[in-house]
Wavefront OBJ file of the C-alpha trace (Angstrom):
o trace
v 2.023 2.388 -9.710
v 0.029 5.571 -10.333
v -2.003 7.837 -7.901
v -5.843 7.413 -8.324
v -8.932 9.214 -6.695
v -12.417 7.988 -6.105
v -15.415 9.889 -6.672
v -15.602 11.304 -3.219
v -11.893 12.894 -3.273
v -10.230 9.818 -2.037
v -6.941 8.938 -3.186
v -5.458 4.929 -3.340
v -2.906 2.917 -4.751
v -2.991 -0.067 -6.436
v -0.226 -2.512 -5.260
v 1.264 -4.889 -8.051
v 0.293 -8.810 -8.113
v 3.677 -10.030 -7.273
v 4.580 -7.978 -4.654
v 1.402 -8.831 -2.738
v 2.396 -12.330 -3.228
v 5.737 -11.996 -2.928
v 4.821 -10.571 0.392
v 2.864 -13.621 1.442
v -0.018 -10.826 1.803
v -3.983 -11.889 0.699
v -7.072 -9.669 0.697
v -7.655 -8.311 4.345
v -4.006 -8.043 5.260
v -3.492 -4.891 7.140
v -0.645 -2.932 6.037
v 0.986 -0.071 8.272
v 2.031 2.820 5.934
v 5.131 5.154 7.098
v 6.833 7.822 5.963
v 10.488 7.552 6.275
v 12.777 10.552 7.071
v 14.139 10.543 3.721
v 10.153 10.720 2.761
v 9.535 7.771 1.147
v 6.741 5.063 1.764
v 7.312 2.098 3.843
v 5.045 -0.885 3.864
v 4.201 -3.468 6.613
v 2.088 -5.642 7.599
v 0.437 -4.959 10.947
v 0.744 -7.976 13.541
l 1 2 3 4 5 6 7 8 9 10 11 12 13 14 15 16 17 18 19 20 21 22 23 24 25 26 27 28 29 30 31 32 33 34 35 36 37 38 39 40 41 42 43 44 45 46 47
């Protein structure tokens, strides 16, 4: 995946096909995004 920024200084990710599915995930799933204490990204879907 690679870092992208809108017009207005935004920046977003795009997440890849199969993990989305993989996921069960579909467009308007709410994700939770943390940072973990070793600083990476964690994903999850908010319930």
């Amino acid at each position: 995946m690679k870092i992208q920024k809108t017009n207005k200084g935004q920046y977003y990710l795009t997440l890849p096909r199969a993990l989305v599915e993989a996921k069960g995930w579909d467009k308007g799933t709410k994700v939770k995004i943390r940072l973990t204490e070793k600083g990476n990204l964690e994903l999850e879907e908010e319930k």
